[in-house]
C-alpha positions in Angstrom: 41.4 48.9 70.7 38.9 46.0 71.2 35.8 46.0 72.5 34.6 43.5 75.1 32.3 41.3 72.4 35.5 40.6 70.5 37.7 39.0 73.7 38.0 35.5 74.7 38.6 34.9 78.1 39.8 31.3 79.8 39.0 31.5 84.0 39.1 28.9 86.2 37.4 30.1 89.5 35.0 32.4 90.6 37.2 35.3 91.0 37.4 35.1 87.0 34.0 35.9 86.2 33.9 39.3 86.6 35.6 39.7 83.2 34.0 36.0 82.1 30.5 37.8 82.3 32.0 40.7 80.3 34.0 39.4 77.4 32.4 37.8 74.1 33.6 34.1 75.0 34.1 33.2 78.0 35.6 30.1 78.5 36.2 27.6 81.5 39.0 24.9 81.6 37.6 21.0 82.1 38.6 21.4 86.2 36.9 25.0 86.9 35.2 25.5 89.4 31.4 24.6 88.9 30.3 28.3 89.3 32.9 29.1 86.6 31.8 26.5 84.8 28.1 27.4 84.6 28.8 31.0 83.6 31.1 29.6 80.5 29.9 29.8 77.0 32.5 26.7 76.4 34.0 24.1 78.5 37.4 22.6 77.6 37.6 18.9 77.3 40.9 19.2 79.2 42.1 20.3 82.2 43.9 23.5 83.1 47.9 22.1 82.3 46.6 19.3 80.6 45.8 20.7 77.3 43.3 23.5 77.2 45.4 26.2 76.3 45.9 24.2 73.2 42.3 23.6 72.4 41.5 27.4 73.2 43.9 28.1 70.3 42.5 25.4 67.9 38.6 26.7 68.8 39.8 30.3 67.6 41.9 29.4 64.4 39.4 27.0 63.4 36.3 29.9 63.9 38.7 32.2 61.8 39.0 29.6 59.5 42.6 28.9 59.5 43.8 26.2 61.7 44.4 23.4 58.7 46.5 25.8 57.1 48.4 26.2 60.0 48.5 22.4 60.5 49.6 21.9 56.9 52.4 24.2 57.4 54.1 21.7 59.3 54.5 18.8 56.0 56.3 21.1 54.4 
């Protein structure tokens, strides 16, 4: 099981940040709503639909360290 500290969490309006407050990133898409927004430890450049589920998953790989490889996979 995990603990709060290790979740990531993507919310979009208030009724989000009950768990946003909770979990160890808390994230907010580019269109949130400002009070999401300023209770996010990261803001996606993009929109919700428009891209930010995408950068969510390239913030993690790349903090685990293996996004390139994943990338890489791709050429071959």
């Amino acid at each position: 099981a995990l603990n709060d500290s290790q979740i990531a969490y993507v919310g979009d309006d208030v009724v989000d940040l009950p768990v946003m407050s909770r979990v160890g990133l808390a994230i907010a898409v580019q269109d949130a709503h400002a009070f999401a927004k300023q209770h996010a430890h990261w803001i996606t450049p993009s929109a919700g639909g428009k891209g930010a589920a995408r950068e969510v998953c390239e913030l993690i790989m790349e903090a685990q360290g293996n996004l390139h490889s994943h990338l890489e996979s791709y050429l071959r």
